[in-house]
C-alpha positions in Angstrom: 81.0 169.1 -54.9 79.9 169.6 -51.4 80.4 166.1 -50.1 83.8 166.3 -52.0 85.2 169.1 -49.6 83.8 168.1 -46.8 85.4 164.5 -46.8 89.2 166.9 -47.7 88.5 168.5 -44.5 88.1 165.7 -42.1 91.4 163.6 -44.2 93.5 166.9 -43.2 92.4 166.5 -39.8 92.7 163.3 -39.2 96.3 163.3 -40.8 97.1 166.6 -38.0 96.0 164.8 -35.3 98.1 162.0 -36.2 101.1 163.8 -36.5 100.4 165.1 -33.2 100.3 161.9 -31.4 103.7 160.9 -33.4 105.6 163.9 -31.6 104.7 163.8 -28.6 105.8 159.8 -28.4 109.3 160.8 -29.4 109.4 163.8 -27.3 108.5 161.4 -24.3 111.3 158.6 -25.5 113.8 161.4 -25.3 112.9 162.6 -22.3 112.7 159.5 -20.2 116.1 158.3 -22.2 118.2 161.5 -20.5 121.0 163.6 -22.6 123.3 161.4 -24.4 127.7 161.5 -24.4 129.1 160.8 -27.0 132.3 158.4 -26.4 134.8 161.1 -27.6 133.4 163.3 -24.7 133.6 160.3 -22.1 136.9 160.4 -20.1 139.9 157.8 -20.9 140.7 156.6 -16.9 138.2 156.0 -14.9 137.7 157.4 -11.7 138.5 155.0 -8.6 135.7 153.2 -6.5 134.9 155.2 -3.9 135.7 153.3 -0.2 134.1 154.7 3.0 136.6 155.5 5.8 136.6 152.8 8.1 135.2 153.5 11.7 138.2 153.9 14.0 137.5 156.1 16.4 141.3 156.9 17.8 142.0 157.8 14.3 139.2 160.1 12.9 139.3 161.4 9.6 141.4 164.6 9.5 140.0 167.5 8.0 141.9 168.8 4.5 144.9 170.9 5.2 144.3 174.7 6.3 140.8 174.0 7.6 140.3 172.8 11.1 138.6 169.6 12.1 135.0 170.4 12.8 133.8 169.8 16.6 130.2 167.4 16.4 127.6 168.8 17.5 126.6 165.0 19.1 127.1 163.4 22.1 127.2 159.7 22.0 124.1 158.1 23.6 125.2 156.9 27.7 125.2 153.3 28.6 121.4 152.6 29.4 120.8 152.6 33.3 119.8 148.9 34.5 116.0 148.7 36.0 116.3 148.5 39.8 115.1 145.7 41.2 112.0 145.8 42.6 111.4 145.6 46.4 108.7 143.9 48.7 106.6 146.3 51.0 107.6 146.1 54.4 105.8 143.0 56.5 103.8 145.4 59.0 104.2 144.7 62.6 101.6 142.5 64.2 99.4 144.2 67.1 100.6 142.7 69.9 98.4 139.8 71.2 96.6 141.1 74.6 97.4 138.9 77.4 96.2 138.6 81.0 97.1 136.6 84.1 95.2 133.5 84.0 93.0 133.1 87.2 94.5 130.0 89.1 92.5 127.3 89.8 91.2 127.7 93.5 92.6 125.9 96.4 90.0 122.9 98.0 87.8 123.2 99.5 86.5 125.6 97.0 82.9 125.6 98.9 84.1 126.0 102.5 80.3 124.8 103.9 81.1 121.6 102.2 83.8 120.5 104.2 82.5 117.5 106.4 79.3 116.4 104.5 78.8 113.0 103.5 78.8 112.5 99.3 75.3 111.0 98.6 75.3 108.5 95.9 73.1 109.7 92.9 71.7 108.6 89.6 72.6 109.6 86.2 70.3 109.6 83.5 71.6 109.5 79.9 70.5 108.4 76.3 72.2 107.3 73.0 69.8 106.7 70.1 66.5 105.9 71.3 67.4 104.5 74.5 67.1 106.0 77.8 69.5 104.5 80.8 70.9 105.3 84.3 74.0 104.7 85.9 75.2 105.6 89.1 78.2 108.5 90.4 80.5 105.5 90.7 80.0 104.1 87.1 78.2 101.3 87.9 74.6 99.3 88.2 74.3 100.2 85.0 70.2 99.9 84.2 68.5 100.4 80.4 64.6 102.4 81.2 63.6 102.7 77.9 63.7 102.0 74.0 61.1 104.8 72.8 61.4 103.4 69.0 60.3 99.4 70.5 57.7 101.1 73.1 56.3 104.0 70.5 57.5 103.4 67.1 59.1 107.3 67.9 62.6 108.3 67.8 64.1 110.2 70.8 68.0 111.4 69.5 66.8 111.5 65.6 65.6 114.6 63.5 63.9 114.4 60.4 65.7 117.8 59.4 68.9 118.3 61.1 71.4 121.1 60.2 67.8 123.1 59.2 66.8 126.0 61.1 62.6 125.0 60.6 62.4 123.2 63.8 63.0 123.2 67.9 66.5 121.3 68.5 66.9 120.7 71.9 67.2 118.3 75.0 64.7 115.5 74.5 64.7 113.9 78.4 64.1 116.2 81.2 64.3 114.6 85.0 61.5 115.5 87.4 62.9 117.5 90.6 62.0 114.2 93.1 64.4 112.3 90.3 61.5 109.5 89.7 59.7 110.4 86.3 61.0 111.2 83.1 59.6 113.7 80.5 60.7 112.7 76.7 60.4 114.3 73.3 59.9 112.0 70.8 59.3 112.6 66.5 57.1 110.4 64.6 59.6 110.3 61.3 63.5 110.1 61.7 64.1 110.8 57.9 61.4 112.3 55.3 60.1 110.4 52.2 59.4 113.7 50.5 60.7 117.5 50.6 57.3 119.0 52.9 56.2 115.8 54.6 55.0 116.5 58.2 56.3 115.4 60.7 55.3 116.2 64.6 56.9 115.8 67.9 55.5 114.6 71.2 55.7 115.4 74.8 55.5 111.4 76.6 56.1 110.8 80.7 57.7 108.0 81.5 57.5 106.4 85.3 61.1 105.2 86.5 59.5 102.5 89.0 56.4 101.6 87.5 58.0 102.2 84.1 54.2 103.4 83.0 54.4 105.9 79.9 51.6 108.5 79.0 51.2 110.7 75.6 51.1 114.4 77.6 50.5 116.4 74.1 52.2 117.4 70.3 55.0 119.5 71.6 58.6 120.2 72.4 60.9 122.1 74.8 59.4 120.8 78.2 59.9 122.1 81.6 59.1 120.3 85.3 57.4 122.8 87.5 59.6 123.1 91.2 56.7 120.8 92.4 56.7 117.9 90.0 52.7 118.2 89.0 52.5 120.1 85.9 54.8 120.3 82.6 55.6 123.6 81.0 55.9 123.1 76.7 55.6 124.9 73.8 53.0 124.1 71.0 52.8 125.5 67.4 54.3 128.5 69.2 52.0 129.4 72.3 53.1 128.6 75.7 50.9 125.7 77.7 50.7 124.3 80.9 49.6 120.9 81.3 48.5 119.5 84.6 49.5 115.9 85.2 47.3 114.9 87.8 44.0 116.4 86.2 45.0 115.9 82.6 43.8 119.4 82.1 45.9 122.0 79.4 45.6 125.8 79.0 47.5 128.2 76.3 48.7 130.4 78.8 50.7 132.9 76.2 51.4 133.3 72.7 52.8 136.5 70.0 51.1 139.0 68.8 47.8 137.6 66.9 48.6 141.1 64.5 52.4 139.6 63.9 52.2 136.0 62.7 56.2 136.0 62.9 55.9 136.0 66.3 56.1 133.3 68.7 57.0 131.5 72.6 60.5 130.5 72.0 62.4 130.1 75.7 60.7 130.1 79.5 61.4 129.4 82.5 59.4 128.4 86.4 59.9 130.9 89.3 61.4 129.4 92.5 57.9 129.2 94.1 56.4 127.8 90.9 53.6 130.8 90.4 55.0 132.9 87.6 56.4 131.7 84.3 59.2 133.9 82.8 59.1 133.6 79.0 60.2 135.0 75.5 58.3 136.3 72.2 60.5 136.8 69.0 60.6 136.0 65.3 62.4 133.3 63.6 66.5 132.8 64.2 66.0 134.4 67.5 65.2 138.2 66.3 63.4 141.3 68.5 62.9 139.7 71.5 61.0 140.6 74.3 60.6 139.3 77.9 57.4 138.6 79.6 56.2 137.6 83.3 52.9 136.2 83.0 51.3 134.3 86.4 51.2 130.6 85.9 47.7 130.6 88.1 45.4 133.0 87.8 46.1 133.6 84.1 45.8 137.6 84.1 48.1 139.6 81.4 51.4 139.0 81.0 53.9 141.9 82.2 56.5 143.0 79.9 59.9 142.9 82.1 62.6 143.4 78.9 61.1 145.1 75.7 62.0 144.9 72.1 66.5 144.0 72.1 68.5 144.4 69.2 70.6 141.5 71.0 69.4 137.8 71.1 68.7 136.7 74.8 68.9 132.8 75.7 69.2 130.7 78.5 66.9 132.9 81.1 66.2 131.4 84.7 65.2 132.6 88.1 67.8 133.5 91.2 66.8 131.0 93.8 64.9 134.3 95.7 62.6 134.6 92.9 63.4 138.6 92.4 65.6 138.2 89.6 65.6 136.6 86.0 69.2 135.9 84.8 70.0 135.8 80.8 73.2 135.7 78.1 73.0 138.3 75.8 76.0 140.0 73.8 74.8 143.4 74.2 76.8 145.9 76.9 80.4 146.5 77.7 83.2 144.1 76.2 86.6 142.9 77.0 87.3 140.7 74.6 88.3 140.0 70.9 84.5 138.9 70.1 81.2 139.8 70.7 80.7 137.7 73.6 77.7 136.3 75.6 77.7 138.3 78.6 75.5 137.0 82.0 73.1 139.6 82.7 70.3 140.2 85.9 67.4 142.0 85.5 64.9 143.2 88.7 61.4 141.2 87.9 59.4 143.9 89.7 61.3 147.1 88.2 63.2 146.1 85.0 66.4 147.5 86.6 69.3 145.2 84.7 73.0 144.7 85.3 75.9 143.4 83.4 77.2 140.7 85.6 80.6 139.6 83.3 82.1 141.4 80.9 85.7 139.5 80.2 83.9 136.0 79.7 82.2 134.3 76.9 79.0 132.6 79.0 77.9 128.9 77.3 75.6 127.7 80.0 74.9 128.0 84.3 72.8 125.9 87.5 72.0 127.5 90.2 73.5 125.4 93.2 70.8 123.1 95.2 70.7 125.6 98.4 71.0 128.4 95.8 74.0 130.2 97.1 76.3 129.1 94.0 76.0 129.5 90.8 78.1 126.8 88.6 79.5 128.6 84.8 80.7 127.0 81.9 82.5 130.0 80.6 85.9 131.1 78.7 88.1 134.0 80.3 89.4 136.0 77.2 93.1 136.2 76.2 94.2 133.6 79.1 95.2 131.5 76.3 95.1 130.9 72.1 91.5 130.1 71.3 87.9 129.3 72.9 87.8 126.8 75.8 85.2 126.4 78.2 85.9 125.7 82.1 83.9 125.4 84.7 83.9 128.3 87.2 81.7 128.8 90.3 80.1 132.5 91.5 78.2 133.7 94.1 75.3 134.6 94.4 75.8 137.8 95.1 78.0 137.7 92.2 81.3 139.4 94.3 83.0 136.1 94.3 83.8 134.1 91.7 86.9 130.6 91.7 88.4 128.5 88.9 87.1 124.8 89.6 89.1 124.2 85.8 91.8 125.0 83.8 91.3 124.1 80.3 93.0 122.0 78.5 90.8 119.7 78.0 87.9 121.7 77.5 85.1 121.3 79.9 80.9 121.1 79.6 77.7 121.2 80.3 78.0 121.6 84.2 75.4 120.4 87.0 75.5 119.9 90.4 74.9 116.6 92.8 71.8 116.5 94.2 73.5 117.3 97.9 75.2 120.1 96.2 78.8 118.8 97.3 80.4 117.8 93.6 80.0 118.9 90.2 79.8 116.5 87.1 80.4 117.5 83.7 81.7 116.4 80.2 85.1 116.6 79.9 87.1 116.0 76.8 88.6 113.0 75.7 87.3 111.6 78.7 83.5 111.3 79.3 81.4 112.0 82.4 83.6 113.1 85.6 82.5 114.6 89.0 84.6 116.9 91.1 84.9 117.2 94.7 84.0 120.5 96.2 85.8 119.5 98.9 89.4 118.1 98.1 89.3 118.8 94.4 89.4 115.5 93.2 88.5 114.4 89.7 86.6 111.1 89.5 85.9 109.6 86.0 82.4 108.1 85.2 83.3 105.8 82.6 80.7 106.8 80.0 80.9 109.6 77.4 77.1 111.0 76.3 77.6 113.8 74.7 75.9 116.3 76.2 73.0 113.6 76.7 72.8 113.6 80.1 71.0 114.9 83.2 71.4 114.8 87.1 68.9 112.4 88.8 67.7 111.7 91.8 69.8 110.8 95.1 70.3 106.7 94.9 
């Protein structure tokens, strides 16, 4: 009876839950259908499509009678405004370009105390490759000396590492003051077979008449003593003297055994051949510092210049042996560059002056009677770019004439052995001499390079 009314009961509720479900379905249909009109409620004319107002804006819509046309609140949008063009920034004004009156060239005789004196004929020594030759002022009697590579096996122009900064690069034949020997630099290898081969350089004299040639030492940079008889050079760094008629060599100077940066790079004889200026600095040229050590007796060196920020080159005595003259670009300048200005400095008391300041300095000889002094130098501003001419100075440096007026450019100046013409390189043309005298230009016929050197009187 039990199981009988319990099985009523879940029928009735199953049956209540389904009519549930069954009206909510068609209250859903009826909603989602809308409200429904009947066709005797729908009207018989239907109403007319509705067309917007066609945009005329001379003839807006008018407003229904007895009510005024409203006013918009609107504005129509303006015409967009073009971009401007864009402008360039004004070209600035270029500095004006400083100018000065050139220095004319100086009216012959430019050495007065030549006027009168007989030209000597002279030698001229030069050398292409690995030969050494002479030929006269004139261009002529043309003579070959030497082949170093057939004599030696040794190159005298080659370098087994050019465009490097390891190694000495500089003049390889140096003429003895009587004009009749020869020193040469020579290198054993003219190209490397390996990156950190050595290689060495050697110091040979070589006798014009006898044509006799001796080893001296390893070295480079050598420098005839005023007398002839010894041979400054540099060795591994240290400064030596080397005594041709005894054979004999002594390290003289060196840098500081503490600073292993340190070593000779520059010297130079005094007049009387006793002292030897020289310089101590560290690779490229850096701190240097100028010595006077005496060439004899050997004592300690005396420190003339200490420690310079600036690079000094190219020192030498005045011909009264009180003075050591040097380029440096340190001091006062008058130019568009940093400049190499000629400088003096007092041997005894360190007292230095600034001797140019509107002139970039590229290399000097003191005259023969040492009265001149002989510049290759360029005057700033005189005219667009950097070339040298050859100017000559006093000694007292309160004089100074134009011998040139570039273009062509003009180098490495020296004097004649009797002190009355000039020879130098010239552009585009070779080897010329001037005349101190009249001025006159006198082609050699040969261009060297600046492989060349005065010899002696012919």
């Amino acid at each position: 009876m039990k199981n009988t009314t319990a099985f009523l009961r879940a029928l009735l509720q199953l049956v209540l839950l389904a009519a549930l479900v069954l009206g909510m379905v068609v209250l859903f249909r009826a909603v989602s259908r809308g409200p429904q009109i009947s066709p005797e409620a729908r009207p018989s004319q239907s109403l007319p499509a509705y067309s917007p107002p066609e945009d005329n804006p001379t003839n807006p819509p008018s407003s229904p009678p007895g009510q005024e046309t409203p006013v918009p609140d609107w504005t129509e949008a303006p015409e967009p405004t073009e971009p401007p063009t864009p402008t360039l920034p004004p070209i600035p004004t270029p500095l004006p370009t400083a100018v000065v009156t050139p220095i004319p060239l100086a009216k012959p005789p430019i050495i007065p105390a030549v006027v009168g004196k007989t030209q000597q004929p002279f030698w001229i020594i030069y050398w292409q490759d690995n030969e050494v030759w002479r030929i006269n002022d004139q261009g002529k009697d043309k003579q070959l000396l030497l082949d170093t590579y057939k004599s030696l096996g040794q190159w005298l122009t080659g370098h087994p590492m050019w465009g490097s900064d390891c190694c000495w690069v500089g003049r390889r034949v140096e003429v003895s003051p009587d004009g009749l020997q020869l020193v040469l630099v020579v290198v054993d290898k003219n190209k490397l077979a390996y990156k950190g081969e050595p290689f060495k350089f050697s110091i040979f004299v070589f006798d014009i008449q006898s044509g006799d040639l001796r080893l001296i030492s390893e070295g480079y940079q050598p420098v005839w003593s005023p007398e002839g008889k010894r041979i400054a050079f540099l060795n591994e760094g240290a400064l030596w003297i080397a005594d041709l008629e005894s054979g004999q060599q002594t390290k003289i100077a060196e840098g500081d055994p503490s600073n292993p940066n340190q070593s000779v790079a520059q010297m130079a004889w005094s007049p009387d051949g006793k002292m030897i200026a020289y310089l101590i600095t560290e690779p490229m040229g850096v701190n240097p510092e100028l010595f006077v050590i005496d060439a004899q007796s050997q004592s300690p060196p005396r420190l003339i210049l200490p420690e310079s920020f600036y690079p000094i080159t190219g020192i030498s005595w005045s011909p009264d042996g009180q003075q050591l003259l040097y380029l440096s670009p340190e001091g006062e300048m008058r130019g568009p560059n940093r400049a190499d200005h000629l400088w003096m400095i007092n041997e005894k008391n360190g007292q230095r002056n600034q001797l140019t300041q509107d002139m970039t300095i590229s290399s000097w000889k003191w005259s023969p009677d040492g009265k001149w002094l002989a510049i290759n130098a360029t005057r700033h501003y005189e005219r667009p770019g950097y070339l040298d001419n050859i100017w000559i100075m006093s000694a007292q440096m309160d004089q100074i004439f134009r011998v040139t007026s570039a273009p062509p450019e003009d180098l490495g100046v020296s004097w004649s052995p009797d002190g009355t013409r000039l020879i130098f390189l010239q552009e585009e043309v070779g080897l010329v001499t001037i005349s101190l005298e009249t001025g006159e230009v006198t082609p050699v016929g040969i261009d060297t390079g600046l492989n060349f050197s005065v010899g002696g009187t012919k």
